[in-house]
N, C-alpha and C positions, 0 to 999 in steps of 0.2 A: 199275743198272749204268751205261750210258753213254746216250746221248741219241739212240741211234736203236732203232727200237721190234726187237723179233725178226722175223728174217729167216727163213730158210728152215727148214720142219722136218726136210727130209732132210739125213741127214749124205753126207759127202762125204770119199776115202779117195784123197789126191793118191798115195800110194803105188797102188796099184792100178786106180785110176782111178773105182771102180764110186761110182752114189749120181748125183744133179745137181752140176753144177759150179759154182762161185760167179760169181754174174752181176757185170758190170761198170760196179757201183754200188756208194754207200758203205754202210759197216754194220760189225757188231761182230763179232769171229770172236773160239772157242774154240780152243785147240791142248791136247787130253786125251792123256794117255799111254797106254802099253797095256793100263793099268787100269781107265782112263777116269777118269781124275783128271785135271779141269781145272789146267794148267801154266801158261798162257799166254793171258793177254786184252787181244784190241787193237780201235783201232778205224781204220777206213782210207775214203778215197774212192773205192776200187776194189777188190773184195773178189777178183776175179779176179787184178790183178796183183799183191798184196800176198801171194796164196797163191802165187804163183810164185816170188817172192822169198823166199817161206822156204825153200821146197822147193829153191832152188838155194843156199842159204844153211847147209840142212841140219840145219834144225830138226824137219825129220818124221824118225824112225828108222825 
């Protein structure tokens, strides 16, 4: 996949909150539907602010 190694094994549920939250470092993030079929793969220098910009963006349903 991309050039940073795996990151956290806990998932994380910006809708609800529940799981660890993405710490504020770079890394690869998954966005799965509610199937859990991967949609969506990015890579960022700040895994924290990157999930917040989707979630206001409106990419979580």
């Amino acid at each position: 996949m991309g050039i940073y190694k795996p990151g956290r094994p806990a998932k994380y549920d910006p809708n609800t909150g529940q799981g660890n939250k993405p710490p504020q470092a770079p890394g690869e993030y998954r966005i799965r539907d509610g199937a859990g079929k991967v949609v969506y793969v990015g890579e960022t220098n700040d895994l924290n602010r990157r999930m917040n910009e989707h979630k206001r963006n409106g990419k979580f349903n």
